[in-house]
C-alpha positions in Angstrom: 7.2 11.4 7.9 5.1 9.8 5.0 1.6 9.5 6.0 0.6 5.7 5.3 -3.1 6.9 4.6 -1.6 9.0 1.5 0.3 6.6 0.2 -2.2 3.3 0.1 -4.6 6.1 -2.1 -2.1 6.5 -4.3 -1.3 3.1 -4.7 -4.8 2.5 -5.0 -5.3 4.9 -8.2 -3.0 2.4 -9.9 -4.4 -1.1 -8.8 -7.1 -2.9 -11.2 -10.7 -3.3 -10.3 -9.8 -6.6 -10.2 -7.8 -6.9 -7.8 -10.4 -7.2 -5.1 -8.5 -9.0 -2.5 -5.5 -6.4 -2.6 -7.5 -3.5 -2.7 -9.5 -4.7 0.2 -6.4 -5.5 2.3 -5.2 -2.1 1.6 -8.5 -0.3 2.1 -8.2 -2.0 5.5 -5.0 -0.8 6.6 -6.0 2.1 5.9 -9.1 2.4 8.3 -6.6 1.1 10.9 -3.7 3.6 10.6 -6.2 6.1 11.6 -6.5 4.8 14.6 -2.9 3.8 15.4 -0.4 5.5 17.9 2.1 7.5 16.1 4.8 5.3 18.0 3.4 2.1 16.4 2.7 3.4 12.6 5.8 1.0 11.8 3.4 -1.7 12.2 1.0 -0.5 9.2 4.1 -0.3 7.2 5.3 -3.5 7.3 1.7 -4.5 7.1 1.2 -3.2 4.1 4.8 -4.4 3.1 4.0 -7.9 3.7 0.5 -7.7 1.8 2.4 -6.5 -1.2 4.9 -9.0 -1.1 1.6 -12.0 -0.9 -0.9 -10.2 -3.5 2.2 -9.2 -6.1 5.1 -10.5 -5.9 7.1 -10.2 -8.9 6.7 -7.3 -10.4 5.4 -8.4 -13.8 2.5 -5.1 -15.1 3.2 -1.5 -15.2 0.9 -0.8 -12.4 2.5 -2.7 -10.1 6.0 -1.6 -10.3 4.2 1.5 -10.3 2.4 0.9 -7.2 6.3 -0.5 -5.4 7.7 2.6 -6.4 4.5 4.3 -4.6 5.3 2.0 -1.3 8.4 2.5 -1.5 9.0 6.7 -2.3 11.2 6.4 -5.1 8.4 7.4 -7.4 5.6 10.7 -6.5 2.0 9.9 -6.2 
């Protein structure tokens, strides 16, 4: 199983400085998965699913069909 922790870092590496609000939202998740239930870690997934979908949307830069293919495994870290 993917750890949700590893993954929003390496989405992270690729999201602008100015992106405050998304890395903030992500940040957070991440602080809470560490203190989530293995049996309920599908819940910071499709948390962080649905803050993707709200802060980028179409996949218009580099970085964030970078960060997608992150999220979703089809691309390494």
């Amino acid at each position: 199983m993917r750890d949700i922790s590893q993954v929003i870092d390496a989405m992270l590496k690729h999201v602008p400085a100015d992106w405050t609000a998304l890395r903030v939202q992500l940040e957070e998740i991440k602080r809470g998965a560490a203190y989530c239930a293995p049996e309920a870690m599908g819940r910071c997934w499709r948390k962080t699913y649905k803050v993707l979908e709200n802060e980028i949307g179409a996949l218009q830069f580099p970085w964030q069909r970078r960060v997608a293919g992150i999220f979703s495994g089809k691309e390494t870290p």
